[in-house]
gemmi code that builds the backbone of each chain (N, CA, C; Angstrom):
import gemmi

chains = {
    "A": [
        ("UNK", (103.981, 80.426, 70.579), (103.241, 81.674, 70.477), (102.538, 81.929, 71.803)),
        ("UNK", (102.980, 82.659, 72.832), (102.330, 83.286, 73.811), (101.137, 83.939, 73.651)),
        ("UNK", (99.943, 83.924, 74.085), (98.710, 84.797, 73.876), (98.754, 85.313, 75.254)),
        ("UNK", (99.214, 84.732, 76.479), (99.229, 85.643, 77.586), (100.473, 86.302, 78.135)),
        ("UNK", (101.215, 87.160, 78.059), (102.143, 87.528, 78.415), (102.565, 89.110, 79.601)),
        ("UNK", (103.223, 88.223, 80.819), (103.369, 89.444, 81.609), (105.171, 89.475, 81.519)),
        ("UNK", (105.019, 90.884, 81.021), (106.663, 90.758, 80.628), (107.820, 91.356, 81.654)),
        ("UNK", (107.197, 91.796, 82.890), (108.058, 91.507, 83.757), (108.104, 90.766, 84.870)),
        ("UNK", (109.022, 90.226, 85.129), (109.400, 88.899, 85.575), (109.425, 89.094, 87.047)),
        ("UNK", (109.728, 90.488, 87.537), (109.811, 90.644, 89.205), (109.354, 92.434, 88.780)),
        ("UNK", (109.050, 92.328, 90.287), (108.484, 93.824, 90.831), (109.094, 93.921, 92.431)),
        ("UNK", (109.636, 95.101, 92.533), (109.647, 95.539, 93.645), (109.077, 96.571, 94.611)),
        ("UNK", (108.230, 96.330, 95.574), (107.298, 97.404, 95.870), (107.777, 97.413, 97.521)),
        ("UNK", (107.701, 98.955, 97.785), (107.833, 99.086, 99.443), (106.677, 99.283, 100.102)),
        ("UNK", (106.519, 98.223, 101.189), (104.926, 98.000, 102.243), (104.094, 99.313, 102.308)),
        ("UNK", (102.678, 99.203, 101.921), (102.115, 100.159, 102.238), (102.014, 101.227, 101.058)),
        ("UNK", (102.832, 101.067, 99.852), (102.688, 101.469, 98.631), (101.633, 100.586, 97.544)),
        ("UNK", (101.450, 101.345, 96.558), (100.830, 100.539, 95.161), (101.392, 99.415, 94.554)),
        ("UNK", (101.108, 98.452, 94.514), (101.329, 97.716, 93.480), (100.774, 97.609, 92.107)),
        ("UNK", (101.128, 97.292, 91.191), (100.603, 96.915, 89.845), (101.533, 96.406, 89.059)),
        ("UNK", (100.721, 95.087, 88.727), (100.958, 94.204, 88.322), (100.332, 94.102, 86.739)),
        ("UNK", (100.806, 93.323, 85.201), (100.515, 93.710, 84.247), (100.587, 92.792, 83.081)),
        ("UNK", (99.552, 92.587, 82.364), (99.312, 91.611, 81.590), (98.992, 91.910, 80.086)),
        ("UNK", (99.769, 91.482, 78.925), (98.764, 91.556, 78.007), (98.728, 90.028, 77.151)),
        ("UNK", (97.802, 90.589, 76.275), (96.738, 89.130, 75.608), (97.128, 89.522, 73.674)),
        ("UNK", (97.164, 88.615, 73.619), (96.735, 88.523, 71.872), (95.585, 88.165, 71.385)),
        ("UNK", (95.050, 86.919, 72.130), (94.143, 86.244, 71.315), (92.534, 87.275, 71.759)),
        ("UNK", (91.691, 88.019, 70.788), (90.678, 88.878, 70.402), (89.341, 87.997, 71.047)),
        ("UNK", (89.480, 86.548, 70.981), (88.226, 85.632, 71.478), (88.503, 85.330, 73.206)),
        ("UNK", (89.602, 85.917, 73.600), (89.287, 85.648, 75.329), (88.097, 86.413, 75.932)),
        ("UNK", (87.680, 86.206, 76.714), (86.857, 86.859, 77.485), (86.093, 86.774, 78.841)),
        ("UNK", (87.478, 86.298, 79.400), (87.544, 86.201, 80.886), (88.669, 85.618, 81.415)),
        ("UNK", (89.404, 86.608, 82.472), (90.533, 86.513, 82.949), (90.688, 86.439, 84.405)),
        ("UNK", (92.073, 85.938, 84.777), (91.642, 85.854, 86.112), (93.274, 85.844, 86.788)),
        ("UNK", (93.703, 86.105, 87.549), (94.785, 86.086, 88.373), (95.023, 85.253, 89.558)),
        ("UNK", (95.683, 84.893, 89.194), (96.114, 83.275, 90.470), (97.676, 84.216, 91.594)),
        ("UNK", (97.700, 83.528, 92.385), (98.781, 83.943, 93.644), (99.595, 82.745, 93.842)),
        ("UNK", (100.834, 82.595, 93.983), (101.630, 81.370, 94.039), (102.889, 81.849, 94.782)),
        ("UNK", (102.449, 80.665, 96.351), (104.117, 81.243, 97.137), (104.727, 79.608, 97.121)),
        ("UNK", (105.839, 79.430, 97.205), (106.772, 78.284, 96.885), (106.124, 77.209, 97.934)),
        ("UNK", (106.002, 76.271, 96.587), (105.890, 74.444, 97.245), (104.195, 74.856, 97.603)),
        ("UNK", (103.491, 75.406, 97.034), (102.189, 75.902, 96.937), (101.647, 75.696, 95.617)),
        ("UNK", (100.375, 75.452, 95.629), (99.844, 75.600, 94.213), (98.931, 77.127, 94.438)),
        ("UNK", (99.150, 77.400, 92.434), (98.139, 78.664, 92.758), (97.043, 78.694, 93.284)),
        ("UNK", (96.869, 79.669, 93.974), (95.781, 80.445, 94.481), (94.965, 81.275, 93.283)),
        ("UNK", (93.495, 81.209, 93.439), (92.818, 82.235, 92.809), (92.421, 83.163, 93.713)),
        ("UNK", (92.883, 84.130, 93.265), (92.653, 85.621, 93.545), (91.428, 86.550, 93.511)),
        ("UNK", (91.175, 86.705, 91.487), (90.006, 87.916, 91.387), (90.022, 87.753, 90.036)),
        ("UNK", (89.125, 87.908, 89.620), (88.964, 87.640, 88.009), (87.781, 88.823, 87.679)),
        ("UNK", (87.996, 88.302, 86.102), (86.763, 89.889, 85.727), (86.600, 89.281, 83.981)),
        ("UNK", (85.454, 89.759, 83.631), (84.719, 88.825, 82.634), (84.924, 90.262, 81.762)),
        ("UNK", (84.977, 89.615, 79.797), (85.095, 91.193, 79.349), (83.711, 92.020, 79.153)),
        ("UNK", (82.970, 92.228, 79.662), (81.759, 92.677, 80.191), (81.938, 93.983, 81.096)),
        ("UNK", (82.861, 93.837, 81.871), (83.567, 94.852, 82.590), (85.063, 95.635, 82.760)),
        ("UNK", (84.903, 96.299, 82.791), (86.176, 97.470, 83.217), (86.867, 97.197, 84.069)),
        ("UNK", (86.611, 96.782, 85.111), (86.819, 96.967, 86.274), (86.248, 95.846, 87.610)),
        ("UNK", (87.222, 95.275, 88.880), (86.538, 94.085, 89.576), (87.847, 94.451, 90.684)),
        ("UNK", (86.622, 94.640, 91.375), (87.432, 94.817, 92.951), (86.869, 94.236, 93.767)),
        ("UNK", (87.695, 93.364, 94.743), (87.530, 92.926, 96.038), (89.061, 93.299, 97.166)),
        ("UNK", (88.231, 93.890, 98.563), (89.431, 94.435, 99.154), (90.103, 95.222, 98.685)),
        ("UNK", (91.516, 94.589, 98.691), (92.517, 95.638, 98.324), (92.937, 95.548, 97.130)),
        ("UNK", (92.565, 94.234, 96.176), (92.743, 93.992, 95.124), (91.562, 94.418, 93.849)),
        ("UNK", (92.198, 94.964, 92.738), (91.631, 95.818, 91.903), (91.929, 94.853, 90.506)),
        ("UNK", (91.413, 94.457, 89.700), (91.600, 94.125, 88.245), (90.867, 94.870, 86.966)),
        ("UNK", (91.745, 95.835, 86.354), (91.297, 96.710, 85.363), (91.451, 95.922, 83.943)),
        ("UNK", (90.517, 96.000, 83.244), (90.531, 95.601, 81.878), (90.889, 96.672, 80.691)),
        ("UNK", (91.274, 96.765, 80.132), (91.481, 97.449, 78.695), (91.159, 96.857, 77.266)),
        ("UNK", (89.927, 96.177, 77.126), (89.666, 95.721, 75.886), (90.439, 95.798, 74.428)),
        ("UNK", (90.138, 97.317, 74.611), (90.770, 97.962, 73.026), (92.755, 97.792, 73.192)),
        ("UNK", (93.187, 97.865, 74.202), (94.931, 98.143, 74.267), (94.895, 96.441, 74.772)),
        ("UNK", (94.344, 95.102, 74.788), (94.370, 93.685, 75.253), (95.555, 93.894, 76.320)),
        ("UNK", (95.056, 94.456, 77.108), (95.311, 94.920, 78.435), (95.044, 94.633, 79.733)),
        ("UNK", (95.287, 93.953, 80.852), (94.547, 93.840, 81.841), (95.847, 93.899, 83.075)),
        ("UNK", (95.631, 94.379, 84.143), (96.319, 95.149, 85.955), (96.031, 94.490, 86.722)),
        ("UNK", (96.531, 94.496, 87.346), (96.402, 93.736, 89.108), (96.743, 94.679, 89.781)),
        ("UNK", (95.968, 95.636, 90.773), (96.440, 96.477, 91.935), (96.136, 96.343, 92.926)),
        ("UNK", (97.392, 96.556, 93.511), (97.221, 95.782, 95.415), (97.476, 97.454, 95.946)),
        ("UNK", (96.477, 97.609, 96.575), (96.681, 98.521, 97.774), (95.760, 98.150, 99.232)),
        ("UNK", (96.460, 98.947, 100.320), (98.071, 98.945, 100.103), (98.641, 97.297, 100.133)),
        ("UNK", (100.023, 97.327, 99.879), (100.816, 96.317, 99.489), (101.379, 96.097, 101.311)),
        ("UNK", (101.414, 94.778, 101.079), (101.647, 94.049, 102.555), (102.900, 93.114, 101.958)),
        ("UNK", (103.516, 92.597, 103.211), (104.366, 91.530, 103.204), (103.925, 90.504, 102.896)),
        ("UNK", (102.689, 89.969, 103.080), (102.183, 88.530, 102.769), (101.850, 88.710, 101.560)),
        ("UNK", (102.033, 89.884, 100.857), (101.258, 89.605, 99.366), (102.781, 89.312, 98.479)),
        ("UNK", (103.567, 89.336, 99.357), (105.149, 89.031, 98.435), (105.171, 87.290, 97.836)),
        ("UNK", (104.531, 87.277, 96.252), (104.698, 85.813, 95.679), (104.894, 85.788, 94.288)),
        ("UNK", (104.213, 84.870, 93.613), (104.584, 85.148, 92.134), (103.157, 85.296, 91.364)),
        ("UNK", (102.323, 85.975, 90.789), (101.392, 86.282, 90.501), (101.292, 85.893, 88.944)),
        ("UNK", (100.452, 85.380, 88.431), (100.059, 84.496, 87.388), (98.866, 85.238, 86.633)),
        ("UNK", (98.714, 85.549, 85.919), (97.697, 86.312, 84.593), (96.796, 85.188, 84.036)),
        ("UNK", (95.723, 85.172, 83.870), (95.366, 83.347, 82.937), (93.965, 84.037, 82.351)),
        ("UNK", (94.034, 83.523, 81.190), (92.580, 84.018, 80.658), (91.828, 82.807, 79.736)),
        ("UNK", (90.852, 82.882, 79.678), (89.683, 81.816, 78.744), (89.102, 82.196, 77.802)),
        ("UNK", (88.454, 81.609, 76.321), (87.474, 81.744, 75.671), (86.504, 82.014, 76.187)),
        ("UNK", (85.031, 82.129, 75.173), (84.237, 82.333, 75.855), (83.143, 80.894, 76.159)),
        ("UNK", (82.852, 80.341, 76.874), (82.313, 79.024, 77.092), (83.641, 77.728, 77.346)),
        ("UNK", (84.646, 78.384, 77.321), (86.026, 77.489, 77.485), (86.285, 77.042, 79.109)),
        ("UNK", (86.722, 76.106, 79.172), (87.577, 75.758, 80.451), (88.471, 75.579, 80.124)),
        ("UNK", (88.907, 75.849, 79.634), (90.674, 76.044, 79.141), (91.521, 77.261, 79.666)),
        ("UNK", (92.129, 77.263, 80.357), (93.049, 78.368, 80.928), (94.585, 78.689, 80.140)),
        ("UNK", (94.763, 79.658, 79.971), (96.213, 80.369, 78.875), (96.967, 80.900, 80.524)),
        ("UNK", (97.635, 80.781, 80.503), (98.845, 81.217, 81.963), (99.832, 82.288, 81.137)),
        ("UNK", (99.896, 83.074, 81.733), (101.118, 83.977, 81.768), (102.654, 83.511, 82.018)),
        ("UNK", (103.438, 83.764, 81.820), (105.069, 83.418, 82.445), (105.238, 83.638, 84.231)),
        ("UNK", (104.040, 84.405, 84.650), (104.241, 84.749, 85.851), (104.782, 86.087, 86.416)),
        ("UNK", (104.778, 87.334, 87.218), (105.772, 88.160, 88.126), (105.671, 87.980, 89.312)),
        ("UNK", (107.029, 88.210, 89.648), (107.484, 87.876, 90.950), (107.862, 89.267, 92.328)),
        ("UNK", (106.563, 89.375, 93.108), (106.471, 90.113, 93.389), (107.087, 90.215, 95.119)),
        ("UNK", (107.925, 91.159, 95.447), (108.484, 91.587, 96.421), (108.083, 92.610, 97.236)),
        ("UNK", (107.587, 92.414, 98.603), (107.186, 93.771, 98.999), (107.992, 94.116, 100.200)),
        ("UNK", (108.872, 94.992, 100.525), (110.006, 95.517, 101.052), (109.230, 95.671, 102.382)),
        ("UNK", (109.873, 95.776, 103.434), (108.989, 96.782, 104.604), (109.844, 97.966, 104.822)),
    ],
    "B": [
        ("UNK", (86.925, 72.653, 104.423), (86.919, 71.607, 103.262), (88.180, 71.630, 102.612)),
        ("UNK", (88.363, 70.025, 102.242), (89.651, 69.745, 101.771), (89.523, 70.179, 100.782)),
        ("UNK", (90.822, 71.036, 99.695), (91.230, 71.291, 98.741), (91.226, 70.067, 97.952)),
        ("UNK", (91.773, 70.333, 96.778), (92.567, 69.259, 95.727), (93.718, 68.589, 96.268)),
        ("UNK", (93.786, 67.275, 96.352), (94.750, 66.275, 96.999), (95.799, 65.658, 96.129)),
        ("UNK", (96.934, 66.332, 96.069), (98.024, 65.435, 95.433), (98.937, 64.463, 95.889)),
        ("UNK", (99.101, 63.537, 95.203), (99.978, 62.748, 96.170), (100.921, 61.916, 94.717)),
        ("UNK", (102.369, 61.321, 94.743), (102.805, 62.070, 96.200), (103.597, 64.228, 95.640)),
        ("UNK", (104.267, 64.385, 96.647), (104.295, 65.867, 96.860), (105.746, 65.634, 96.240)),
        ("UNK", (106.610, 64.792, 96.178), (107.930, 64.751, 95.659), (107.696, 62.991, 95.059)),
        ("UNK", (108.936, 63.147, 93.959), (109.175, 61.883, 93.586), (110.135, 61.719, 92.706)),
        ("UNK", (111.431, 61.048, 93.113), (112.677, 60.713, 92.267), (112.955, 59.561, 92.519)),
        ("UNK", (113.069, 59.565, 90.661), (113.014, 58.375, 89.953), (114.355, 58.458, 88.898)),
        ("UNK", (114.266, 57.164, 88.414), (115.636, 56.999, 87.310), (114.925, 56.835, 85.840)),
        ("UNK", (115.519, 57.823, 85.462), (115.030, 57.080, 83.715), (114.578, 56.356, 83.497)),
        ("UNK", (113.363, 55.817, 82.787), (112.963, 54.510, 82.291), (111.825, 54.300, 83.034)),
        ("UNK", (111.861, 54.733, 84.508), (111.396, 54.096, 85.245), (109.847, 54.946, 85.313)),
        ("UNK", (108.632, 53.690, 85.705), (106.755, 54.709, 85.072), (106.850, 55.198, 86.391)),
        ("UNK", (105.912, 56.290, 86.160), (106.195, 57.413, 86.928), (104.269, 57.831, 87.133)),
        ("UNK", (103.804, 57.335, 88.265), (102.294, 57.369, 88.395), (102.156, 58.232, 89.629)),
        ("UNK", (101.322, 59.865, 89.022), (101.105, 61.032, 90.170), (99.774, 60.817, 90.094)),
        ("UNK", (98.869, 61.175, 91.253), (97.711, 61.113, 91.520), (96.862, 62.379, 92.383)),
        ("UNK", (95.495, 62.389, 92.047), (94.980, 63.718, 92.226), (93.157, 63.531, 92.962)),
        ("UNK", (92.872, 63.953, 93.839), (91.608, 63.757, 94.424), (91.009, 65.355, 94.281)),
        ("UNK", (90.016, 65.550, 93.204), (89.377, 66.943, 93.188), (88.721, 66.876, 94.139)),
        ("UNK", (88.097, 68.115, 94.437), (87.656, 68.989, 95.098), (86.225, 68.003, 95.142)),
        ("UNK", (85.531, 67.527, 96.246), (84.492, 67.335, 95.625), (83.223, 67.922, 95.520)),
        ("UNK", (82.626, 67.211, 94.405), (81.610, 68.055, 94.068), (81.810, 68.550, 92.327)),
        ("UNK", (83.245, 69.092, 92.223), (83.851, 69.517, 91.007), (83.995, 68.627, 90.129)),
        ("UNK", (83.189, 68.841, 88.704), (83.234, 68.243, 87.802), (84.246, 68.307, 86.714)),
        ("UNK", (85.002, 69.431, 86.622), (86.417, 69.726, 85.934), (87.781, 68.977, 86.065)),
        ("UNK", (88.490, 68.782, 85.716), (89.935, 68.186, 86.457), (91.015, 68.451, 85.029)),
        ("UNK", (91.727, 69.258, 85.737), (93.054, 69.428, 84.762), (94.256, 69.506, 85.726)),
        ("UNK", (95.190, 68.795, 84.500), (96.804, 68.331, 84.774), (97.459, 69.466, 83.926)),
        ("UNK", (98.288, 70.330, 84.751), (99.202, 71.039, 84.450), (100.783, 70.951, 84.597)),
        ("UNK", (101.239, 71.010, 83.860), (103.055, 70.989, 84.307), (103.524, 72.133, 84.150)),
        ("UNK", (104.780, 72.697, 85.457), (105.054, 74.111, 85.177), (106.522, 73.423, 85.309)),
        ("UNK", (107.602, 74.580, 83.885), (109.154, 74.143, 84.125), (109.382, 75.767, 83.724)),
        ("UNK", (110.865, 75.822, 84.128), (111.054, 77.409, 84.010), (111.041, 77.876, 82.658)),
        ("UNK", (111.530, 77.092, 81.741), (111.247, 77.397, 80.350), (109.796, 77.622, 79.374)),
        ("UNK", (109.119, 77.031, 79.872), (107.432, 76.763, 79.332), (106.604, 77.551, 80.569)),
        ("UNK", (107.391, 77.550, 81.554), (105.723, 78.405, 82.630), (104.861, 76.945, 82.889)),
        ("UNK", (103.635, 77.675, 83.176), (102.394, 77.035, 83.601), (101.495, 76.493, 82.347)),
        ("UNK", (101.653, 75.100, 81.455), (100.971, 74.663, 80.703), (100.080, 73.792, 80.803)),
        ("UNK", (98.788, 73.549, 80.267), (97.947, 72.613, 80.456), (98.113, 71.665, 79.833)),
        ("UNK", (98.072, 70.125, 80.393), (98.654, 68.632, 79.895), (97.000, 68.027, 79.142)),
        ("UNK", (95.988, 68.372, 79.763), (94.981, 67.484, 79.689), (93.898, 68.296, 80.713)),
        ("UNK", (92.608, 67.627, 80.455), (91.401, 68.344, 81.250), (90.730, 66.905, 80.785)),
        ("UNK", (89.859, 67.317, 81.859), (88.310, 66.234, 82.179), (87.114, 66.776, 82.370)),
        ("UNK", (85.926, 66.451, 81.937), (85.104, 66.896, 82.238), (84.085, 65.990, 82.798)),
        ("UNK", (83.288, 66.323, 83.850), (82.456, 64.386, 84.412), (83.239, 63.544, 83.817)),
        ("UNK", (84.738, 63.106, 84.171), (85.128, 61.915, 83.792), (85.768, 61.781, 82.600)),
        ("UNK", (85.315, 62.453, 81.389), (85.709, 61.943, 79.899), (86.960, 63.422, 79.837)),
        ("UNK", (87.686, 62.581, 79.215), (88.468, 64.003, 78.612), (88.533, 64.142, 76.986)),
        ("UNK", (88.614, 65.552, 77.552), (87.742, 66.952, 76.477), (89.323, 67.342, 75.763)),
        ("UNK", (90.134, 67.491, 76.429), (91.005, 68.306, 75.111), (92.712, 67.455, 76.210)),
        ("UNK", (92.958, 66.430, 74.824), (94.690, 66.434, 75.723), (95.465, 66.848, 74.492)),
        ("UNK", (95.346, 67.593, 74.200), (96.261, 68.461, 72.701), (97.618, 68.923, 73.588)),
        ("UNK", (97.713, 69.302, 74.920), (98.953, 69.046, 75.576), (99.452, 68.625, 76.001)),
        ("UNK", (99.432, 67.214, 75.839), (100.143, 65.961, 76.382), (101.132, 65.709, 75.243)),
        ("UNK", (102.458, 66.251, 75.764), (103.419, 65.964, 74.408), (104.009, 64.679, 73.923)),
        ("UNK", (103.812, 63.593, 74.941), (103.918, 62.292, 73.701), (103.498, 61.411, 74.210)),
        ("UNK", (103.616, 60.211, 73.686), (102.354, 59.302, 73.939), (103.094, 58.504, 75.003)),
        ("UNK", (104.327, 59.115, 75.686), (104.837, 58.588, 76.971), (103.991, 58.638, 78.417)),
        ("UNK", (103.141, 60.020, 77.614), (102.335, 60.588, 78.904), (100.847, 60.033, 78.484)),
        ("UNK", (99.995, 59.416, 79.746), (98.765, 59.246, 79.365), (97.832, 59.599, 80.923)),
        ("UNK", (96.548, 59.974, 80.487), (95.885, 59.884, 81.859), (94.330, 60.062, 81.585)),
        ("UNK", (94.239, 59.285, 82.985), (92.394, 58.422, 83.161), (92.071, 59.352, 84.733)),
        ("UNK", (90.864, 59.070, 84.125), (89.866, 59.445, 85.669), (88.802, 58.589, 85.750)),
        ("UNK", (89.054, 57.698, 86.448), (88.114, 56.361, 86.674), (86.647, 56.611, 87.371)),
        ("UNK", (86.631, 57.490, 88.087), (85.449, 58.200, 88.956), (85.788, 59.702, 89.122)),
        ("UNK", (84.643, 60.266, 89.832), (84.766, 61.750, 89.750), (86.159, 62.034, 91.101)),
        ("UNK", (86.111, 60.974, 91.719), (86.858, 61.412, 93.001), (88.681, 61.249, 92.333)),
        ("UNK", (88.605, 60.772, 91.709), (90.326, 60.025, 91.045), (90.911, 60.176, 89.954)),
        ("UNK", (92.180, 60.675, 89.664), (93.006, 60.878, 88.469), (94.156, 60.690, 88.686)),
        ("UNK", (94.889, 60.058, 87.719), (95.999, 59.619, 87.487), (96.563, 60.186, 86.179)),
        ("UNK", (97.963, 60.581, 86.490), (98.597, 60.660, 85.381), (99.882, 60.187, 85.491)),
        ("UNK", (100.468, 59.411, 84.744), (101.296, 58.524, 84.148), (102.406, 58.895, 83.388)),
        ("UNK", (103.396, 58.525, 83.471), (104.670, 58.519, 82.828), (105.328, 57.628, 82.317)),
        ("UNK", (105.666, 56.549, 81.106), (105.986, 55.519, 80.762), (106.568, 55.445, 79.097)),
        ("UNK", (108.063, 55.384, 79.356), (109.113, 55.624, 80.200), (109.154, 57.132, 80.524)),
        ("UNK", (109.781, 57.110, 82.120), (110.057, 58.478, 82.167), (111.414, 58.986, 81.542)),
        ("UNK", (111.611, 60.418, 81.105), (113.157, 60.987, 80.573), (113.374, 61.795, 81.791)),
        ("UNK", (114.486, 62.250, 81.727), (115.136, 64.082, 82.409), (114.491, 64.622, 81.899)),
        ("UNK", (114.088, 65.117, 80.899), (113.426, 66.412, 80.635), (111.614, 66.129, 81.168)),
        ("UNK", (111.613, 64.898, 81.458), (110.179, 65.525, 82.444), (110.303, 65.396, 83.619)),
        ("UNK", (111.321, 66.233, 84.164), (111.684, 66.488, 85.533), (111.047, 68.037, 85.637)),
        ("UNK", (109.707, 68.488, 86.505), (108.483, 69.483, 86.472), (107.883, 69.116, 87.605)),
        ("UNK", (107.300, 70.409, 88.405), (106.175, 70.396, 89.249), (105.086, 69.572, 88.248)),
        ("UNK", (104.362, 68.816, 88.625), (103.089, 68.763, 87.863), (102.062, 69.099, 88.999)),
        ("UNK", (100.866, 69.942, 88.140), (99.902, 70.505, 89.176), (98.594, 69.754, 88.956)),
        ("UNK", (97.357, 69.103, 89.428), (96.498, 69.033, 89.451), (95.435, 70.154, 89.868)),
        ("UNK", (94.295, 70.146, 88.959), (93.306, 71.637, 89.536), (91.832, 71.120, 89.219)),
        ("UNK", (90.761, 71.561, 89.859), (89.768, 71.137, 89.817), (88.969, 72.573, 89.451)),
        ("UNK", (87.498, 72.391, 89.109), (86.277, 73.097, 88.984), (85.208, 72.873, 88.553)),
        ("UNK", (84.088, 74.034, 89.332), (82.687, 73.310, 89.251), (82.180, 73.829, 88.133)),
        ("UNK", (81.931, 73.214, 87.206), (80.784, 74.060, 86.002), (81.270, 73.521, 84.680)),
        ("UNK", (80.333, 73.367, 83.935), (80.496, 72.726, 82.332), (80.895, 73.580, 81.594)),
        ("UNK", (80.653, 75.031, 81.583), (81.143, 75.746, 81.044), (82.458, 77.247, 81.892)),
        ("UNK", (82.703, 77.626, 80.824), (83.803, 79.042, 81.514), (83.209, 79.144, 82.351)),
        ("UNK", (84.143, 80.753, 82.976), (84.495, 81.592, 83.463), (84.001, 80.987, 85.431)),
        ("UNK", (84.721, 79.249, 85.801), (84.775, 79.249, 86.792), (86.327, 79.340, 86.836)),
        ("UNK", (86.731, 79.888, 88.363), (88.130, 79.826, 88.596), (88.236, 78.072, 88.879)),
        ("UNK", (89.329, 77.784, 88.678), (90.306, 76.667, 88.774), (91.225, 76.582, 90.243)),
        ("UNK", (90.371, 75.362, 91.150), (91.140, 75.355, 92.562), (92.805, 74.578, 92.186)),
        ("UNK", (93.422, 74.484, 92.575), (94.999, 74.082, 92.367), (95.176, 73.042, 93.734)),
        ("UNK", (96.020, 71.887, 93.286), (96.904, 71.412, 94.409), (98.237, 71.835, 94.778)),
        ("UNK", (98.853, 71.078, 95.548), (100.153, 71.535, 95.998), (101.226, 71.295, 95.025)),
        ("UNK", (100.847, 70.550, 94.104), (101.683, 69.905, 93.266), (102.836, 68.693, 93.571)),
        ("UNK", (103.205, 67.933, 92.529), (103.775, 66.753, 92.882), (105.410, 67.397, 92.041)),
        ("UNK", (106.508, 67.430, 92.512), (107.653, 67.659, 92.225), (108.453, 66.365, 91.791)),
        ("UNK", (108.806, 66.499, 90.298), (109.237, 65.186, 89.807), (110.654, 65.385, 88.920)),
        ("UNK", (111.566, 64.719, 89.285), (112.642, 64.648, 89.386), (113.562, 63.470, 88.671)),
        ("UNK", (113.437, 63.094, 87.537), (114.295, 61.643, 86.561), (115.062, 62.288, 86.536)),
        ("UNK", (116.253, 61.175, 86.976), (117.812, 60.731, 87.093), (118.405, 60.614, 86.159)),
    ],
}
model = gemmi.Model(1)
for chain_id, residues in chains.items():
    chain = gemmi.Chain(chain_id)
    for i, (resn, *xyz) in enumerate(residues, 1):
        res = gemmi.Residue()
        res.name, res.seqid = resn, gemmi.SeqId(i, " ")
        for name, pos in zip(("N", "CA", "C"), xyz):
            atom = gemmi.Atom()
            atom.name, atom.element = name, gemmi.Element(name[0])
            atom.pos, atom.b_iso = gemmi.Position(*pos), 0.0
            res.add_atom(atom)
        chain.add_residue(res)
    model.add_chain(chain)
structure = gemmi.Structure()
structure.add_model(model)
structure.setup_entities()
């Protein structure tokens, strides 16, 4: 039973365009999520996270929108660069948990 | 500052044979979790630590797999006997805080490979 699921597997975006990236959740008791970055023979990277308290968590060029009511949550890269071409990871927690739920991952391509 | 330290970064082995990956958190970080990622399962959690004791190994799928953290600086996780099917990156990850919503630093992971 998946509770985190990003159901597409690759994205293709051309440099200097939007990205968005896309996650949803089942489980109603998460309430804090976070997005990891992973380029090969690397471990993830943390990115940007956002607690369900908020809508919305931006740093730079990276944007993470929440949707409570649709268990919904985005990753938007603008603009989209070549170095941001990896596989991007969704992960969310209870509340008082250190326990992390991972996504399947998308695999993101950014064209020049 | 050094990241999370895995060692080693590759390792092939033959069936049967124990299979001991090792992990130096972050220090300072009182968290420590063992993850294994395979293309079928993704990114799952094996086990977590907290100061030392571990808190939840409900994903350690059999009692082939076991693992200790002797001090805050050291973790081991173990394979005995190893199969093919636990041929997986395994990841080590660290963090500071007793409770949520800290992010989780990652190592490079150890790439493991039974014959």
């Amino acid at each position: 039973d998946q509770q985190v699921k990003q159901n597409s597997p690759s994205l293709s975006v051309q440099e200097g365009r939007i990205s968005i990236l896309n996650c949803d959740y089942t489980n109603s008791m998460f309430d804090y999520f976070l997005w990891y970055k992973k380029y090969p023979a690397e471990g993830p990277t943390f990115l940007i996270s956002i607690s369900s308290i908020k809508d919305k968590n931006e740093d730079g060029r990276f944007t993470v929108f929440l949707n409570k009511s649709a268990k919904h949550l985005s990753l938007h890269i603008v603009p989209s660069q070549p170095g941001d071409s990896a596989v991007y990871f969704c992960a969310a927690s209870e509340k008082g948990a250190q326990k992390l739920v991972f996504g399947q991952g998308t695999r993101l391509t950014i064209n020049p | 500052d050094a990241g999370v330290i895995q060692s080693p970064r590759h390792e092939v082995t033959e069936m049967g044979q124990e299979v001991t990956l090792r992990c130096k958190p972050i220090s300072g970080h009182n968290s420590l979790f063992w993850y294994r990622q395979t293309m079928m399962r993704g990114l799952e959690l094996l086990i977590y630590f907290n100061n030392n004791v571990p808190i939840d190994d409900s994903g350690m799928p059999e009692d082939r797999f076991s693992a200790k953290m002797p001090n805050a600086s050291f973790s081991t996780l173990k394979i005995q006997p190893s199969e093919p099917r636990d041929s997986a990156v395994y990841f080590c990850a660290s963090s500071l805080g007793l409770f949520g919503g800290k992010p989780q630093h990652f190592g490079d992971g150890t790439r493991l490979s039974i014959l």
